[in-house]
N, C-alpha and C positions, 0 to 999 in steps of 0.2 A: 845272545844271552842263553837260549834255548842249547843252543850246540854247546856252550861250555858247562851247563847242569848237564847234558849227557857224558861228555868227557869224564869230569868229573866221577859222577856215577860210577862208569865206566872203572877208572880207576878204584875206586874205592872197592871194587868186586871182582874183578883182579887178581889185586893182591891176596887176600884169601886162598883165590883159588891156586895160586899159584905155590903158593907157602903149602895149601893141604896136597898139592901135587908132587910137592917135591920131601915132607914128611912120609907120605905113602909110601912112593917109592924108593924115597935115598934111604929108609931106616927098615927095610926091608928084609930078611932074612937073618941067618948069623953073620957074615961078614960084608956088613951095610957099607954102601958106597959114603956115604957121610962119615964115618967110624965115629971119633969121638963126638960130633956136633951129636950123636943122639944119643949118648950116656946121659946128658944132661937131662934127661924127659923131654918126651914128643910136644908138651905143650908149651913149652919153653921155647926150643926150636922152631914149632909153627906160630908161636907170637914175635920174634926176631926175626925169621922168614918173610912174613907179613908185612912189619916195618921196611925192614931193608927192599920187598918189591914195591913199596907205596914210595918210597922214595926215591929207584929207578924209576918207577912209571912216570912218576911228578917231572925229575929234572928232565925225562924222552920229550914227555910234551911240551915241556918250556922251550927245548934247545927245537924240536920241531916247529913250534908256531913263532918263531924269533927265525928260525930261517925261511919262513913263509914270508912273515913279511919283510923282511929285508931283500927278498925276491919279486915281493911285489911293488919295492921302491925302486927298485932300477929301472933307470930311464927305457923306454922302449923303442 
């Protein structure tokens, strides 16, 4: 239970950082490697940013601890 409040956690802080990682730098100078994604305003993009990594990080760890255990059901 313990490890999956840290996971968890884990995820939920993350996301953020990764979304303000990728506003920093992709929207960056005049000809920003994102181009249109940052007409839209930076806060727009770091809130979709955010979403869409809370929901890779979510299905990484599902599809990781479903091949965990599926590896620790095979007969030995």
């Amino acid at each position: 239970m313990f490890r999956t409040l840290l996971h968890v956690v884990a995820i939920l802080h993350l996301g953020p950082a990764i979304a303000f990682a990728l506003v920093a730098f992709g929207c960056d100078g005049i000809d920003p490697p994102l181009g249109r994604g940052c007409q839209g305003g930076s806060l727009k993009l770091f809130v979709e940013a955010t979403l869409a990594s809370w929901v890779v990080l979510g299905l990484g760890s599902v599809a990781y601890l479903r091949s965990r255990r599926a590896r620790s059901a095979l007969p030995k």
